[in-house]
C-alpha positions as a printed Julia matrix, in Angstrom:
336×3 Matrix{Float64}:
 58.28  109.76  134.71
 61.42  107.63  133.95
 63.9   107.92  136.71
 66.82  107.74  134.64
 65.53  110.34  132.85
 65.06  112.36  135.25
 68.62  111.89  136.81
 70.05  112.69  133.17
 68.49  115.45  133.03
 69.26  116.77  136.8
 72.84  115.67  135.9
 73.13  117.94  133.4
 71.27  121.19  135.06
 73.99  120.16  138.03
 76.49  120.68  135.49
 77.9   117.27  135.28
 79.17  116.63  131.73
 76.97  113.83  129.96
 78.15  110.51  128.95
 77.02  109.32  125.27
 74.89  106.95  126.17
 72.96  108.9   129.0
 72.18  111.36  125.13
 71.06  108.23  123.74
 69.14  107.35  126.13
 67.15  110.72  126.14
 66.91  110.59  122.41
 65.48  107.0   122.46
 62.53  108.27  124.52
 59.44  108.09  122.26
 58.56  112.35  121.05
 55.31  112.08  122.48
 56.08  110.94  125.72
 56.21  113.01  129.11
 60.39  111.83  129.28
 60.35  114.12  125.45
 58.46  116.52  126.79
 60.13  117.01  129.92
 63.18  117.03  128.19
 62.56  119.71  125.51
 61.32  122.12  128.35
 64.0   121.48  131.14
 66.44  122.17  128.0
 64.61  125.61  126.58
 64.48  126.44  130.43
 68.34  126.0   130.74
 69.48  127.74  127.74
 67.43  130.77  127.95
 68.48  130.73  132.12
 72.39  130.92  130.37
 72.19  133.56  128.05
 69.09  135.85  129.26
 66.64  135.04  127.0
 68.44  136.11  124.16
 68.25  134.81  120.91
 70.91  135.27  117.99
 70.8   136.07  113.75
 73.49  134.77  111.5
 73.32  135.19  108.02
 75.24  133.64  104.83
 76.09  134.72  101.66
 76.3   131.86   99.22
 79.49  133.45   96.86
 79.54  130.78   94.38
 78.82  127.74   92.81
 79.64  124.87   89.89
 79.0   121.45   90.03
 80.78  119.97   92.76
 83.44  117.07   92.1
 82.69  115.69   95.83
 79.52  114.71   94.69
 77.59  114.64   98.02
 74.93  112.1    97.71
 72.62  115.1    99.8
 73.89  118.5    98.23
 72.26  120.57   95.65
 75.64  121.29   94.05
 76.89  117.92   93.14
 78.03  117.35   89.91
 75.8   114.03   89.02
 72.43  115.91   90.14
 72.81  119.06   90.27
 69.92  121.64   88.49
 72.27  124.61   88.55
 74.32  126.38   86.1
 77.87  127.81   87.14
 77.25  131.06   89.29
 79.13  133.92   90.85
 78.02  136.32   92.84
 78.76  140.09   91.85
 80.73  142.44   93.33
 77.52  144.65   93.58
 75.6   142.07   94.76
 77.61  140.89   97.68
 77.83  144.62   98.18
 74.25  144.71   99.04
 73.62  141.51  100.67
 76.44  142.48  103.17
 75.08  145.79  104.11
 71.44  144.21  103.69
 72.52  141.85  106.73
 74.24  144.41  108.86
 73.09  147.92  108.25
 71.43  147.9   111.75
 74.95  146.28  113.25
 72.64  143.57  115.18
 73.62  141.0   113.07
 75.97  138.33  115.21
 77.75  136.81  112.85
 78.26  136.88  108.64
 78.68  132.93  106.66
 80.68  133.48  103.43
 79.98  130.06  101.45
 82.27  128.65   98.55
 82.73  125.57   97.43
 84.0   122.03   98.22
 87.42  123.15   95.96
 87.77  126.72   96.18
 90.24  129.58   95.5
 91.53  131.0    98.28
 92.87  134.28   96.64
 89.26  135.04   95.22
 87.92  134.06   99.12
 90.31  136.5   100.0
 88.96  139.32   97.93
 85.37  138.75   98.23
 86.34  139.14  102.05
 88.16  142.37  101.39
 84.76  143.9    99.84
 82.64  142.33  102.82
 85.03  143.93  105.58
 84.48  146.84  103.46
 80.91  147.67  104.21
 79.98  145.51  106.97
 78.35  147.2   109.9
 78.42  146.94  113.67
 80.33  144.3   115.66
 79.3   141.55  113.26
 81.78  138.65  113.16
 82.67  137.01  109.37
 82.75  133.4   109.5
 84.15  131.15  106.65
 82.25  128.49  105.14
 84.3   126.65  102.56
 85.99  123.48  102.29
 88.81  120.93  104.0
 91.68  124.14  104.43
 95.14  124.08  106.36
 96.04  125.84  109.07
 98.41  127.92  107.0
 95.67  128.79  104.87
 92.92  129.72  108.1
 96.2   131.99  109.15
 95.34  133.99  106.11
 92.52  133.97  106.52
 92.49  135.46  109.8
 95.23  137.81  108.6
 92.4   139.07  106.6
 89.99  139.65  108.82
 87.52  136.34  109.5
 86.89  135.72  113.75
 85.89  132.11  112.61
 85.18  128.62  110.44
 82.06  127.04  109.97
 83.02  123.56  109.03
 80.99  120.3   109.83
 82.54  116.36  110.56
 79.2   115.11  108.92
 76.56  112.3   109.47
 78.37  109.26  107.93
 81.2   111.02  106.34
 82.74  108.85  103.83
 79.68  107.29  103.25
 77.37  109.61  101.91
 80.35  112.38  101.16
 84.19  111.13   99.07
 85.55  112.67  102.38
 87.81  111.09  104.95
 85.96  111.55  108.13
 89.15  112.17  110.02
 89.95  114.78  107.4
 86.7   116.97  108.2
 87.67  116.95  111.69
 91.22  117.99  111.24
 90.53  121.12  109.32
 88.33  121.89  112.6
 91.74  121.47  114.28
 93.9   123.01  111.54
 90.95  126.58  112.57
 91.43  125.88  116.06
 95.65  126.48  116.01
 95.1   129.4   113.53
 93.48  131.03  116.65
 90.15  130.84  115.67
 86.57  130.29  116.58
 85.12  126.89  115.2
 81.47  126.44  114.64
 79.22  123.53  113.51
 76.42  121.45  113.43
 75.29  117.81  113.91
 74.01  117.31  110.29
 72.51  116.84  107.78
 70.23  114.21  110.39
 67.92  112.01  108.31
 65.39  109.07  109.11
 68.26  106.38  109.04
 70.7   107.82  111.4
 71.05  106.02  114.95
 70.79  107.92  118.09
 74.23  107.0   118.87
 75.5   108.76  115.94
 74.01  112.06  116.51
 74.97  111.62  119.88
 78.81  110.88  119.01
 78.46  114.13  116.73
 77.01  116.25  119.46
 80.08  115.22  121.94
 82.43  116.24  119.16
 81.48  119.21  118.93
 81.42  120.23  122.54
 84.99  118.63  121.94
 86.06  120.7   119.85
 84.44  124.06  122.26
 82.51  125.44  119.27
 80.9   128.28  120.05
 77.87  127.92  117.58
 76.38  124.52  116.99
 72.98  122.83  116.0
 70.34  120.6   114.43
 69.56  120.71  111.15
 67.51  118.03  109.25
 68.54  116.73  105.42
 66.23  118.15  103.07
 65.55  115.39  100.13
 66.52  117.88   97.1
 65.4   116.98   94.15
 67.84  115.22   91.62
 69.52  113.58   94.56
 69.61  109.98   95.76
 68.29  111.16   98.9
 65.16  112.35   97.45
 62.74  110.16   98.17
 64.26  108.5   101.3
 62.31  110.59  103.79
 62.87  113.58  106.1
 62.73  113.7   109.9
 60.07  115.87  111.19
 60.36  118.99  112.94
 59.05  117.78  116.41
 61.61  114.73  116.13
 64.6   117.74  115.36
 63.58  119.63  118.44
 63.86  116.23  120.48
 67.47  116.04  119.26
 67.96  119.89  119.53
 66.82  119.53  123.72
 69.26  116.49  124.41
 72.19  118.6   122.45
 70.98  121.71  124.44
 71.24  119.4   127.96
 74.54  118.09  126.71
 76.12  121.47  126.18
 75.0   123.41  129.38
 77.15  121.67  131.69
 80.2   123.91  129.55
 81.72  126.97  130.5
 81.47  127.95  126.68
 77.91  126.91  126.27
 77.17  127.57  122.35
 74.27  129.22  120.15
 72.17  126.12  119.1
 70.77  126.61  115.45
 67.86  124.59  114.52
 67.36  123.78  110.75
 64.81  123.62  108.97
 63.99  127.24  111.57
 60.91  126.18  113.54
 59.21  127.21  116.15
 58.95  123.72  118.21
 63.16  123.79  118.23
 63.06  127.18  119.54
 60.67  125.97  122.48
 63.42  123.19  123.19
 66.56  124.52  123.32
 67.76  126.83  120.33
 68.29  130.27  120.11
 69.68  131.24  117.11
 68.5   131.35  113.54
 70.19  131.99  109.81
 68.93  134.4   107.21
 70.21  133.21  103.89
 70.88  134.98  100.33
 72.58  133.62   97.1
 73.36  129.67   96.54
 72.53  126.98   98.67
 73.41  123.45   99.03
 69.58  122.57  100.38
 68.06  124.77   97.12
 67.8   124.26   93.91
 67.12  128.42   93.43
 70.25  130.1    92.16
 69.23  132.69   95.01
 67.99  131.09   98.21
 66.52  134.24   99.32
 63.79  133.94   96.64
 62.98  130.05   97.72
 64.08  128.68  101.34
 65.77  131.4   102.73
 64.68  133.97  105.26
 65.74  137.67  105.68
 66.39  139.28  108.37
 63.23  140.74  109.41
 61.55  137.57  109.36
 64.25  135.53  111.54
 63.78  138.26  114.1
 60.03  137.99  114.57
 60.37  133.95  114.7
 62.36  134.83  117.79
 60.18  137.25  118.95
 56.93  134.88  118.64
 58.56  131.91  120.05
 59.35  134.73  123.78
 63.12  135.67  123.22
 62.91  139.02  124.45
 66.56  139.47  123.98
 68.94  139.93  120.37
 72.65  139.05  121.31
 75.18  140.84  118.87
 78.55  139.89  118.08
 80.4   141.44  120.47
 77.74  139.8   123.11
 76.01  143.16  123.93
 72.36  142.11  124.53
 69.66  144.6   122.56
 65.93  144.05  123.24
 64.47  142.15  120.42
């Protein structure tokens, strides 16, 4: 076994804040090596000693969609190759998907996805009908675009706990965005007094280590309280779709080394792991994402009838892969 390896990784079980290059370093170990392997189990060790086994269940609702002016050289919705019409979702239908997701009130927290460009009066009322006839303690989470903090105050005003919003794997490159943009709007939740969630993504075969590992400091910067992995899927149509896609044992690698990165934290975060698979979940993540309407890694107008799991389904992944414990979202822990 490496030494330095094994000091990184007693560093962080000490809970001694990692350095970038000590995450490089454990992502440059080769995935079948005993450093990897050590790794992925010192870091699914750790993160189920935090938080008592437990796993946790998002879900999303995809409200809307029409081709995208941002053009993201990896999203499904993007104007030049996208294979989808313009669609809304129903009244009726969010209706159902919302008390689909929470009519046990297990669910931890609730996505609502627009677009790049959206209207924040219609957010506003599709949130209205959510708050409606969601169940439990679930939190709502927004998913939508680059937004001010005046316009997160109204949000919260309305009733969302949070923002799911991503500074993404070269920004400005791949995406029109300016990187320092993306982050701000993480900012711009964080002064509206709310919860900030993310992910390192979307990871594909070209990125260095010392990108994801700048990305997975930044969002321990930025005390998210959800975080993850999640692999670019080549959709079709796309430039991206035949350059490649990382496999699932190399996402658990980088799953374990963000996992060992964030444990040293008071505020330790759920770790998603995207594409869902059971390898990330014996590595460090706990916390999986049933999906219904659009999706920007789906050609299907309705996820839920292609690449997206329901609820039933995320909770026996968990189950299989030995959580023995479902986390809600006030933090009360259920058996699974």
């Amino acid at each position: 076994m490496d030494r330095q390896i094994v000091e990184i990784i007693n560093k962080a079980l000490d809970g001694t804040p990692l350095k970038q290059q000590e995450i490089v370093t454990m992502l440059d170990c080769p995935d079948t090596s005993e450093e990897a392997f050590e790794i992925r189990a010192k870091a699914a060790w750790a993160m189920r000693e935090r938080t008592s086994n437990a796993g946790v269940v998002f879900g999303q609702i995809g409200l809307e969609m029409h081709p995208c002016e941002a053009n993201c050289s990896f999203c499904s919705f993007a104007k030049d190759y996208t294979q989808l019409s313009n669609i809304e979702i129903s009244d009726e239908a969010l209706i159902a998907s919302t008390e689909n997701f929470t009519g046990d009130g297990n669910l931890f927290g609730l996505w609502l996805m627009m677009m790049a460009t959206y209207d924040l009066d219609k957010f506003l009322d599709k949130l209205a009908i959510v708050k409606e006839h969601v169940s439990g303690p679930t939190n709502i989470y927004s998913n939508v675009g680059d937004t001010s903090r005046e316009d997160f105050e109204k949000m919260k005003k309305a009733g969302i706990d949070g923002v799911y919003h991503c500074w993404r794997l070269r920004e400005g490159t791949d995406t029109p965005f300016d990187p320092e943009k993306r982050k701000q709007t993480l900012i711009n939740a964080k002064e509206a007094g709310l919860d900030v969630l993310d992910a390192v993504e979307p990871i594909g075969p070209e990125h260095t280590n010392d990108e994801i590992a700048e990305h997975i400091l930044f969002s321990i910067e930025m005390k998210t309280i959800q975080s993850g992995s999640m692999k670019r899927i080549p959709v079709p149509g796309t430039p991206f779709e035949d350059r490649g896609m990382i496999t699932d044992f190399r996402l658990a690698q980088i799953v374990a080394a963000q996992a060992l990165a964030n444990i040293s934290y008071d505020n330790i975060c759920w770790l998603g792991i995207h594409e869902p698979s059971p390898l990330g979940y014996m590595s460090g993540a706990n916390m999986i994402t049933a999906e219904t309407g659009v999706n920007p890694r789906d050609t299907a107008e309705d996820t839920s009838k292609s690449r997206g799991l329901d609820i039933a389904a995320c909770r026996d992944i968990l189950r299989q892969c030995g959580f023995t414990k479902l986390a809600k979202g006030d933090g009360t822990l259920i058996d699974m």
